[in-house]
MARFI-589692 format. One record per residue (C-alpha): x, y, z. Coordinates in steps of 0.5 Angstrom, whole numbers, padded with zeros to 4 digits. Layout:
N
R    xx    yy    zz
R     X     Y     Z
...
//
This chain:
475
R    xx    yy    zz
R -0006 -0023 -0054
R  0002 -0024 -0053
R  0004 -0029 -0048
R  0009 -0024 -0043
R  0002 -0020 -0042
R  0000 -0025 -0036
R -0006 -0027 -0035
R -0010 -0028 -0042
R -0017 -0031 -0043
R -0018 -0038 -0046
R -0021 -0038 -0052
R -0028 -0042 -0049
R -0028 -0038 -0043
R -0035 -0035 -0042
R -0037 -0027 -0045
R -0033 -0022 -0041
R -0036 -0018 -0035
R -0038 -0012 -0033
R -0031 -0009 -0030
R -0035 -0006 -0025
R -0038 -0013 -0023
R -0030 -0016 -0022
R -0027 -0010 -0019
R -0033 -0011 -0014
R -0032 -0018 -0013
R -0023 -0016 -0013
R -0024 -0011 -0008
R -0028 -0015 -0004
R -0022 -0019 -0002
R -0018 -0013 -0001
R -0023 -0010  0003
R -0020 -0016  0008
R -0013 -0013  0007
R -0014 -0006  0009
R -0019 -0008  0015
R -0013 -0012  0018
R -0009 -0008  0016
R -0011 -0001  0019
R -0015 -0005  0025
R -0008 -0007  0028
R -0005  0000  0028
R -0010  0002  0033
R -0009 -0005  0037
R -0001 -0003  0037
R -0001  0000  0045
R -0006 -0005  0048
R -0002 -0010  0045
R  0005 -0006  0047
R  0002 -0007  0052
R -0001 -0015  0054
R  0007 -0017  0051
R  0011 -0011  0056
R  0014 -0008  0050
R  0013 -0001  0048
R  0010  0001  0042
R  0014  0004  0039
R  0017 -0002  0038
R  0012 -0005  0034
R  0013 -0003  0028
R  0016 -0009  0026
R  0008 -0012  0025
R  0006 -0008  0020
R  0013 -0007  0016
R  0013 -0015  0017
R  0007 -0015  0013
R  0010 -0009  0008
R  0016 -0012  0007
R  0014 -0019  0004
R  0009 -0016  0000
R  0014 -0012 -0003
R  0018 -0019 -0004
R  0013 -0023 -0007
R  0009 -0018 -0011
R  0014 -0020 -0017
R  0012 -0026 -0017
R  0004 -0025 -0017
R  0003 -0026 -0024
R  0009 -0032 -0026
R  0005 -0036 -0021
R -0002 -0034 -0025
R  0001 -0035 -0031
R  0004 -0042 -0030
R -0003 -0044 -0025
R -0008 -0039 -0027
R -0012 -0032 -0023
R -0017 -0035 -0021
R -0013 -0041 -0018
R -0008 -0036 -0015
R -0013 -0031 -0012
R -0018 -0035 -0008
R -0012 -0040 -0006
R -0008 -0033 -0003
R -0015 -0031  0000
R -0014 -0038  0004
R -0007 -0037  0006
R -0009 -0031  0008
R -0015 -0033  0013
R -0010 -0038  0015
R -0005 -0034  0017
R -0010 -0029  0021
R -0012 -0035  0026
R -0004 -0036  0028
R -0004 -0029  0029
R -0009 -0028  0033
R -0007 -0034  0037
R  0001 -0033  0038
R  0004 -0033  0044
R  0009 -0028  0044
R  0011 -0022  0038
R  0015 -0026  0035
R  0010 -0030  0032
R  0006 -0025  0030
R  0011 -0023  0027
R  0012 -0028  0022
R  0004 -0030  0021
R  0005 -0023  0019
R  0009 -0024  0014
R  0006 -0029  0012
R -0001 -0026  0012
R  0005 -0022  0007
R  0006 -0027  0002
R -0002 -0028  0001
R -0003 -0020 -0001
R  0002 -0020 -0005
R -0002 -0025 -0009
R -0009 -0022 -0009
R -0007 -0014 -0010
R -0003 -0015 -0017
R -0008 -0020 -0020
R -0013 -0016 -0017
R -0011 -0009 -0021
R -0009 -0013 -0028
R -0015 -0016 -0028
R -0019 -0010 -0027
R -0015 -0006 -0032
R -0016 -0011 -0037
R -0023 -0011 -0037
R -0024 -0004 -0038
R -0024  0001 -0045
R -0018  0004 -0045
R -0021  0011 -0044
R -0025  0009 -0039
R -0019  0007 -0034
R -0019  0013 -0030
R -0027  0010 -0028
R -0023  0003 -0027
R -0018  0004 -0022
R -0024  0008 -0019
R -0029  0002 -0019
R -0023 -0002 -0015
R -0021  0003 -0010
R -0028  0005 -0008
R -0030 -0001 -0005
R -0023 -0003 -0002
R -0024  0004  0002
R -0028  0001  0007
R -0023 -0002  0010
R -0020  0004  0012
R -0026  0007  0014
R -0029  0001  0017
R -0022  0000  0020
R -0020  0005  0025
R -0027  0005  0029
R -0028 -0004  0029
R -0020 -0004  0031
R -0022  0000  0037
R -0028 -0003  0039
R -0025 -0009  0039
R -0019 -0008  0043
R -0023 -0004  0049
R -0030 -0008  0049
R -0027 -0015  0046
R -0020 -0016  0046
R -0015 -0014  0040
R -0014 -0022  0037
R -0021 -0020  0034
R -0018 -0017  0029
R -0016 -0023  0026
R -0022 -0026  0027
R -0026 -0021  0023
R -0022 -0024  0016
R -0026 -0031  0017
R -0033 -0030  0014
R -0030 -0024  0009
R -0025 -0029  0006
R -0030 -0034  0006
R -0035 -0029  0002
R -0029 -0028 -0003
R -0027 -0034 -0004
R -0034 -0036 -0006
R -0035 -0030 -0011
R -0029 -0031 -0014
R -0032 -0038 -0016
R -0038 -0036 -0018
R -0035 -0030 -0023
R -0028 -0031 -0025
R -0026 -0033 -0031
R -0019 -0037 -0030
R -0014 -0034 -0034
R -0007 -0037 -0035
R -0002 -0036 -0041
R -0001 -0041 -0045
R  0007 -0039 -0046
R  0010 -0037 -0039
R  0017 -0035 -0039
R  0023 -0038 -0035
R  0023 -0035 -0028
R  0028 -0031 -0026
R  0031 -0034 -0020
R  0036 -0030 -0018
R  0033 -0024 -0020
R  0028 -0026 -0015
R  0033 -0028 -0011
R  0038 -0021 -0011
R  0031 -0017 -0011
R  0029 -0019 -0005
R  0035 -0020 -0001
R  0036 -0012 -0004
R  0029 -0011 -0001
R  0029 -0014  0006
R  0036 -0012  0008
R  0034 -0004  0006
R  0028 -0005  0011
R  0031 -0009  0017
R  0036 -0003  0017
R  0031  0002  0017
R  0028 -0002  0023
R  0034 -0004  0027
R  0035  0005  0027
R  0029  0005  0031
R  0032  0001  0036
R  0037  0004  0041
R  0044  0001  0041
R  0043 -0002  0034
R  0046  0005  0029
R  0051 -0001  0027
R  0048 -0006  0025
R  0043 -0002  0022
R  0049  0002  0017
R  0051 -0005  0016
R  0045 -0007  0013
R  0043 -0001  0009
R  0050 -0002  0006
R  0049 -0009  0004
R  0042 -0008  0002
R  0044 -0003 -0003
R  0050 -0008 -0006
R  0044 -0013 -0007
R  0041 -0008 -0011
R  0046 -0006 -0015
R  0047 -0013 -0016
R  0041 -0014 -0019
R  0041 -0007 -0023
R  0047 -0010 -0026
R  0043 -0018 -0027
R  0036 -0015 -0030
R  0040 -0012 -0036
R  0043 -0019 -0037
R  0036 -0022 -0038
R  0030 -0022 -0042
R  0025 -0023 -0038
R  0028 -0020 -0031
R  0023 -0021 -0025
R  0022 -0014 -0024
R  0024 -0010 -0032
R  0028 -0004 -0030
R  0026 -0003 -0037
R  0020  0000 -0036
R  0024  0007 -0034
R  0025  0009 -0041
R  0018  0011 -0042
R  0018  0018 -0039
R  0010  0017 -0036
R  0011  0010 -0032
R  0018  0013 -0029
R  0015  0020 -0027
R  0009  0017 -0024
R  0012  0012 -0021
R  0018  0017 -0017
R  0013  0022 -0016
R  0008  0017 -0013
R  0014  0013 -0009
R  0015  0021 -0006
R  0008  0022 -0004
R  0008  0015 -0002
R  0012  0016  0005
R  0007  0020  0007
R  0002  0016  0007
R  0006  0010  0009
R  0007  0014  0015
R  0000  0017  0017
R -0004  0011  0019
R  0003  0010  0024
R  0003  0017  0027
R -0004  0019  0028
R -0007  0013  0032
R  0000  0013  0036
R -0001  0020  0038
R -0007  0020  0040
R -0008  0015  0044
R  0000  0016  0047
R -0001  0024  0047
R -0008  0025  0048
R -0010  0019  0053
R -0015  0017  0047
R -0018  0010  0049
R -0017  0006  0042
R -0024  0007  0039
R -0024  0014  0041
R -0017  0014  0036
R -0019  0010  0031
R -0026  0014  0030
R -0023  0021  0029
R -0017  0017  0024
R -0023  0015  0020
R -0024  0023  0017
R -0018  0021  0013
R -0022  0014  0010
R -0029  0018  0009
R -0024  0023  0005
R -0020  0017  0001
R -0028  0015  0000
R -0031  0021 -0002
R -0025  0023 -0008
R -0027  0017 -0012
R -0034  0021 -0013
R -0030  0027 -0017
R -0024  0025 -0020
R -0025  0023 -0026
R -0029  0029 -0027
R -0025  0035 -0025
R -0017  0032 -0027
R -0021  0031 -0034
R -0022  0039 -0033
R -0017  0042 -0030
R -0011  0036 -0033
R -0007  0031 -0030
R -0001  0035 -0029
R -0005  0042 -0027
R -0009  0037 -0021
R -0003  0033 -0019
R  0002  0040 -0019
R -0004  0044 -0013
R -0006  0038 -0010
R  0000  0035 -0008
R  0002  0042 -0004
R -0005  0041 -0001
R -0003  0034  0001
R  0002  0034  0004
R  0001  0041  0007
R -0005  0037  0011
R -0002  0032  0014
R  0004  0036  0017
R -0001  0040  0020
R -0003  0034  0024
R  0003  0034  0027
R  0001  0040  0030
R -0005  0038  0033
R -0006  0038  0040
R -0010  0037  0046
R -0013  0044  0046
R -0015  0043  0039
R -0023  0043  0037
R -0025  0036  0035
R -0029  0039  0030
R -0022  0043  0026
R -0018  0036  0028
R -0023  0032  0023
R -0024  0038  0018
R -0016  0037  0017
R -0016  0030  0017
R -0021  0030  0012
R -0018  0035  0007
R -0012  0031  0007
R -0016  0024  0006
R -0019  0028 -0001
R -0012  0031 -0003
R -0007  0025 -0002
R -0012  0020 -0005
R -0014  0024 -0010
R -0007  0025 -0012
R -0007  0017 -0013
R -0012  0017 -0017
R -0009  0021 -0022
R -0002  0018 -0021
R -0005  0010 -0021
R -0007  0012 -0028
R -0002  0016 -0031
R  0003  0010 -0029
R  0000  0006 -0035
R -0002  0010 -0041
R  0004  0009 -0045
R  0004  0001 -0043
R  0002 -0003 -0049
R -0002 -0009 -0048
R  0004 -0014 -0048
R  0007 -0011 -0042
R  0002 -0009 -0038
R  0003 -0015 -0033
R  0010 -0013 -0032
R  0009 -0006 -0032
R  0003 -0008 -0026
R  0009 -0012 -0023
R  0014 -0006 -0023
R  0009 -0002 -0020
R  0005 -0006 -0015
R  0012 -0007 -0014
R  0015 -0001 -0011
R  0008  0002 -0008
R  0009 -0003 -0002
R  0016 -0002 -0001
R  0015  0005  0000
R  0008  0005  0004
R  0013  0001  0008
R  0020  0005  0008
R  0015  0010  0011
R  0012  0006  0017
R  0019  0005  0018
R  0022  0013  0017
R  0016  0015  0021
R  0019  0010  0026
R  0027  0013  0025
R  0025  0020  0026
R  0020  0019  0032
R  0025  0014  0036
R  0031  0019  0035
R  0026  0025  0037
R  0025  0022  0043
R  0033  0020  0044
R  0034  0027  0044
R  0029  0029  0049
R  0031  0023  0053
R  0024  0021  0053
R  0021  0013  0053
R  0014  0016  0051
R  0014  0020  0045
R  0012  0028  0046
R  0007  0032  0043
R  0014  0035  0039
R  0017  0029  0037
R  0011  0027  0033
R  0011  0035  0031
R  0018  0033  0028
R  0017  0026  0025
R  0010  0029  0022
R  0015  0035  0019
R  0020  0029  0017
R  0016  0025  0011
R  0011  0031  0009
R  0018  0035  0007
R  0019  0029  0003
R  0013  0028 -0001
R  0013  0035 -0002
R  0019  0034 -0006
R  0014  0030 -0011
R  0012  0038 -0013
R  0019  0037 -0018
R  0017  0031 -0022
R  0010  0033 -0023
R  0012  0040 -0027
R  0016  0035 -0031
R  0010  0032 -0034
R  0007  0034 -0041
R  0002  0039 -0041
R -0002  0033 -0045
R -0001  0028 -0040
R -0007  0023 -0039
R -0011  0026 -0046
R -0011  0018 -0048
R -0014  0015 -0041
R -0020  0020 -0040
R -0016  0027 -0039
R -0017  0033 -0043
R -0015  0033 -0050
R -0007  0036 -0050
//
């Protein structure tokens, strides 16, 4: 296999697994990751709260997160060429569990803040390695099962998630959360030993500092903007860092023409497939970045909801995320890739702006009914849309492509923490509140879904055929 694929099996390794036993042991790791993730949102108001700031406030600890992994996913398979993937994964598994004892023991929000991004820096080594990996271990007709096998078990993180964060925050005490990732971390990392093969490449390319360097400025400056406008008094700066931001960004499109090897292969774009799915799922991605924010925040601010009564109805949406992993294969194999993703993407988005309209008189049984449908539409339009993205990447370029993709998957979950965030605090302004009310939700709910919907534009601009070659209908 061709050096600049990353992560190539030595000769003397021993006989390839079953992809499934790796995406199992992969999404063991991952699991960790969406546990403490999906936990800490429903701890957001208690530690709001112990800390005396608002909540709405504390979006920063999630974005923190968000922005480092955007930042550093670049720079996942560069560091497994050069120390290998077994190396990288279990050492980034460390650092993560390391940085989770910091969080729960920090003295002040700052703090989090930074262990948060540190705890970043770790995930952005374990989700590439992960998904390259496991994509390349499978027939590439089987790749829709692949992703399918490395998102299940990841799954129960967010359904896990919401209902352990609550019952942790209202019968224990919210640092558990970061408690939990010790004997989670420590069975991944041992499975890792015991099952992976370490994977480096024999030729590794030069890196690109000031690719990396230009990216990254380009990334946090947009995010920090983003942030800074749900901070009152702050419209100033926040203008001055979107426009900085977005001067490091066009300095580096200008800079990645220039190399061979660039850290992120702009590139990729000409291939018509991994740029649709990539817009496309950028759009749909706002809205999914910004639910896990909304929801727990409206139903313990607006209902009264104590943390584990919030976060056990937010699990509709993760039981829906995991019941789709059971037919998608089957039904985007029937009805095709750009049919499912052209009906499902209304669908998607049409649910969750339906949450928005949720209110305290609402049954609980049509609040979860809706949360649940949205939870089946928004994960199976990944699933289509995580395969779609590699079927026109040859084997050599599979690692950048991951890269690249990985890439701008984490940024936009983040820009939709950080619009979600926006539009809230601006509602809220407008009305002169310091609590958000029913309507304010309503209106940021509205906002990203609105966005995501513009998704249905790209996916009629795929071929009819699109997907034949991965596990899709003939064309």
């Amino acid at each position: 296999m061709n050096a600049e694929s990353g992560l190539i099996a030595p000769a003397a390794a021993r006989p390839p697994r079953n992809y499934r036993i790796i995406a199992v042991v992969a999404a063991l790791a991952l699991t960790m990751e969406t546990i403490d993730a999906t936990a800490l949102v429903s701890a957001l108001p208690t530690i709001a709260r112990d800390f005396g700031v608002p909540a709405t406030n504390l979006s920063a600890l999630i974005t923190a997160y968000l922005l480092s992994l955007a930042i550093f996913i670049p720079l996942s398979g560069r560091l497994a060429d050069r120390f290998g993937s077994r190396t990288v994964f279990q050492a980034a598994i460390l650092l993560f569990m390391a940085s989770s004892l910091v969080c729960a023991a920090a003295p002040s929000i700052d703090g989090m803040i930074a262990a948060r991004f540190v705890q970043g820096m770790a995930g952005a080594m374990m989700n590439p390695i992960a998904r390259l990996v496991v994509l390349r271990s499978a027939p590439r007709h089987q790749m829709v099962s692949a992703n399918s096998w490395l998102i299940l078990p990841s799954t129960l993180g967010p359904i896990l998630g919401p209902p352990l964060g609550g019952f942790l925050v209202t019968y224990v005490g919210w640092r558990w959360i970061f408690y939990i990732n010790l004997p989670i971390g420590l069975a991944a990392v041992m499975l890792v030993s015991l099952l992976f093969d370490q994977h480096r490449a024999p030729h590794r390319a030069r890196l690109d500092l000031a690719g990396f360097m230009l990216s990254s400025l380009s990334i946090a400056l947009l995010l920090f903007g983003l942030q800074a406008a749900t901070r009152d008094g702050e419209a100033a700066l926040a203008a001055m860092l979107l426009l900085v931001g977005a001067t490091f960004g066009a300095a580096y499109l200008r800079h990645a023409r220039t190399r061979e090897h660039p850290i992120l292969d702009m590139r990729l774009l000409g291939l018509r497939q991994f740029r649709l799915s990539l817009v496309g799922g950028s759009l749909t991605r706002i809205t999914q970045g910004a639910q896990p924010y909304l929801l727990p925040l409206m139903f313990q601010l607006g209902f009264g909801m104590s943390a584990a009564a919030a976060g056990t109805i937010v699990l509709a949406t993760a039981a829906g995320a995991l019941v789709t992993k059971l037919f998608a294969a089957p039904v985007l194999k029937r009805a095709g890739f750009r049919t499912a993703l052209l009906v499902n993407g209304v669908l998607a988005s049409a649910g969750y702006a339906a949450a928005g309209l949720f209110r305290p008189g609402w049954p609980w049984g049509s609040m979860v009914a809706i949360l649940f449908v949205s939870g089946v539409a928004m994960s199976f339009q990944f699933s289509a849309y995580n395969v779609l993205v590699y079927e026109e990447i040859p084997p050599e370029r599979m690692s950048a492509a991951t890269s690249f993709h990985t890439t701008f998957q984490q940024l936009l979950l983040s820009v939709g923490v950080s619009l979600a965030a926006v539009v809230l605090h601006g509602a809220m302004t407008a009305g002169g509140r310091r609590i958000p009310a029913f309507g304010d939700f309503t209106i940021a709910f509205a906002v990203v879904c609105a966005i995501s919907a513009t998704a249905t534009v790209v996916n009629w601009r795929f071929p009819s055929g699109a997907g034949a070659k991965i596990g899709g209908r003939d064309a």
